[in-house]
C-alpha positions, 0 to 999 in steps of 0.5 A: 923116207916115207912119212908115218901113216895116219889112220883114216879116223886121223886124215880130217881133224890131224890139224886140231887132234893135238889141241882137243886132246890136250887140256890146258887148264888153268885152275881158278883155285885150290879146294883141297890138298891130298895126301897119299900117305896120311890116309888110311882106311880103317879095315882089316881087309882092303880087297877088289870084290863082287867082280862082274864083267860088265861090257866089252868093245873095239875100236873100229878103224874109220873116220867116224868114231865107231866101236864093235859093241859087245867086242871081241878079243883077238884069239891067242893063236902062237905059230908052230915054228918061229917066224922073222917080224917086220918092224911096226911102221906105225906108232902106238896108242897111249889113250885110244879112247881120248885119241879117236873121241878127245871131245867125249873119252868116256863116250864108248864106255857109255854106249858099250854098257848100254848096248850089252846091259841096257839096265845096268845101275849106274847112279849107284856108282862111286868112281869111274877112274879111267886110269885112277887106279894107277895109283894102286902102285907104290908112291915109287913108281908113280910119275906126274900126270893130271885129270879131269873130274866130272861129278854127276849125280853122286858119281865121279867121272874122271878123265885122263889128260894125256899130253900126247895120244900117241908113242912114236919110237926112234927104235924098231918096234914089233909089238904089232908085228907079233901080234898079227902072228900070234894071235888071230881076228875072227871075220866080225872083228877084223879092221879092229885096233883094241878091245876094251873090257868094263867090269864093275867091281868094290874096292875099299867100300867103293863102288867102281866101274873099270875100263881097261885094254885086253890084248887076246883070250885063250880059246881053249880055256874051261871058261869059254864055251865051245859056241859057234863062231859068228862068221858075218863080217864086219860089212853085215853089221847095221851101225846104231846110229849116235851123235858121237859114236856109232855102235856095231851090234856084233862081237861076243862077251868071252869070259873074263877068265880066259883073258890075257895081256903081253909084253914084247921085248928085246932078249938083253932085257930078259934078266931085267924083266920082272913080272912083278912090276905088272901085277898092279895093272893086272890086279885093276884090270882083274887080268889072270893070264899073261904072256912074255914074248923076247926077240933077237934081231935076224942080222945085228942093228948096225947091219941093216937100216930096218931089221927083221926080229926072231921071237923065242917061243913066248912065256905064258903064266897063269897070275892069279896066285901072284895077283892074290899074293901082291894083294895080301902083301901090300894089304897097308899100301891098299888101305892108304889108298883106298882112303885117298880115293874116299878124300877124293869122293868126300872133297869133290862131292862136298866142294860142288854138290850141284855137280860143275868140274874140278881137276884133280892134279899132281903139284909136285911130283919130285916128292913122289918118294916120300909120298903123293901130294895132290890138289884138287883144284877148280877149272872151268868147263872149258878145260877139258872132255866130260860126259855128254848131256844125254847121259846125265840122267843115267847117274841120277844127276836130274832125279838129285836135283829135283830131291834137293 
């Protein structure tokens, strides 16, 4: 059997990966225990406003951490007849921005927004959650994890400690598969492995810069010009040269309108799908288009070691009005947690105003049913990736120390 690809990003550093991305901490002590569901925000109305698509990037498959700046989504291109998919022969990421750059995550997001909107505000920031989010879903769904937080200026920057960087299925799997079907990648983008999009957007009084992942864009969307296509390819492209990710200068911004996300899955799980369970990460990542594509296998698993699939044709729904809805519906679940993120601003901020780490972690996740009990805790600079140096002074970090 031949062994799993590594990507040539991986080739040099898979010895030593693992060990950066993964933060063993060892808080020194506690600053403060956290309760989801004893805080609330006294407003009639918790919603995401003022929304603005800020930058888009891709991560570009090399050795050195290189991202296409402004991005470009794969364009939603579904064939007219059914075709049977191989199964994918490589894992998936969970984190692509910890797997490629484990030292420095938030280091592309940075440089996208300093590439596509140089002059972008960012020490009016209150959050840059990196999966905080999350926790816009009911207690029920929660499940254990731990971040990083790094206090710059008055800014909150978190970072997501994921165990693994990395999904490797004992089962055939054919996301990529569908996707190199059903969508397609224009010449500028090619060689591309995700498109990142950032938004800057107001929630329960906070100011908030989200990055989350797009899977294509509908190209004949009312949203999205009728521009010529960029046709240079990907070896026309200067790099900008960074000490930790370079930059190629050569996607295009697509309305934030025209976005979408999918999931792949088996036909026996059709009637156990609901889409409802993806509307929270629609809502965060202000998503309005999705798309559910169900596949059978061409002969039956048992028959053969590494079976094709046949995907029915995919379901494409406009969420906007589900979004809206699950939003006005769980108006009282929105206040608690728009007041658990201002206890985390309030505590971090007061605990180290001169701006060193903490780590905000879940302790018990078993209590997640009846509510979610955090600790903000201390850890040393050690434990984890924070925010280059060189982009301190972005958030006011130099100009707050010189007024205080």
């Amino acid at each position: 059997m031949a062994g799993k690809y590594i990507p040539p990003h991986l080739r040099q550093r898979l010895a030593n990966v693992e060990a950066s991305a993964v933060a063993n901490t060892e808080p020194s002590d506690r600053i403060a225990p956290l309760n989801l569901a004893a805080s609330t925000l006294n407003d009639s109305e918790v919603k995401i406003i003022e929304v603005k698509l800020v930058a888009t990037y891709n991560w570009i498959d090399r050795l050195t951490p290189t991202i296409l700046g402004p991005g470009l989504p794969s364009t939603w291109n579904p064939p007219r007849q059914r075709h049977p998919v191989d199964p994918d022969e490589i894992g998936r990421f969970v984190d692509q921005n910890v797997d490629r750059i484990p030292h420095s995550p938030v280091e592309p997001l940075i440089r996208a927004v300093l590439t596509v909107q140089p002059e972008f505000a960012f020490e009016g920031l209150d959050i840059v959650p990196n999966g905080l989010l999350n926790f816009a879903r009911e207690p029920k769904e929660y499940s254990a994890f731990k971040f990083g937080v790094q206090l710059v200026g008055k800014t909150l920057i978190f970072v997501r400690m994921e165990d693994n960087t990395r999904d490797y299925f004992t089962r055939p799997q054919y996301r990529i598969a569908f996707e190199q079907i059903y969508t397609a990648v224009e010449s500028v983008a090619k060689r591309t492995t995700s498109h990142h999009r950032i938004l800057n957007y107001k929630f329960g009084g906070l100011n908030l810069l989200v990055r989350s992942v797009a899977d294509a864009y509908l190209p004949k969307h009312p949203s999205v010009a009728t521009e010529q296509r960029d046709e240079s390819s990907m070896a026309d492209l200067d790099p900008e040269v960074a000490k930790g990710v370079l930059v190629l200068e050569g996607g295009r911004i697509v309305p934030q309108a025209a976005i979408l996300k999918l999931t792949t899955r088996f036909a026996f799980s059709k009637q156990q799908f609901r889409i409802a369970a993806k509307i929270p990460d629609l809502w965060i990542s202000q998503t309005p288009h999705f798309v559910e594509a169900y596949y059978e296998h061409e002969k039956p698993i048992w028959e053969t070691f590494s079976p094709r699939a046949i995907f029915d044709t995919p379901k494409l729904t406009d969420v906007r009005d589900m979004v809206q809805d699950w939003e006005a519906r769980g108006a009282h679940h929105l206040q608690k947690f728009a007041g658990f993120l201002h206890q985390i601003v309030e505590t971090v901020r007061t605990s180290r105003p001169d701006g060193p780490k903490d780590l905000v972690q879940l302790v018990n996740p078993s209590l997640r049913r009846q509510g979610a009990d955090l600790t903000i805790e201390r850890a040393g600079p050690e434990h984890f990736a924070d925010l280059p140096k060189e982009f301190e002074g972005l958030f006011g970090a130099r100009k707050l120390q010189k007024d205080e």
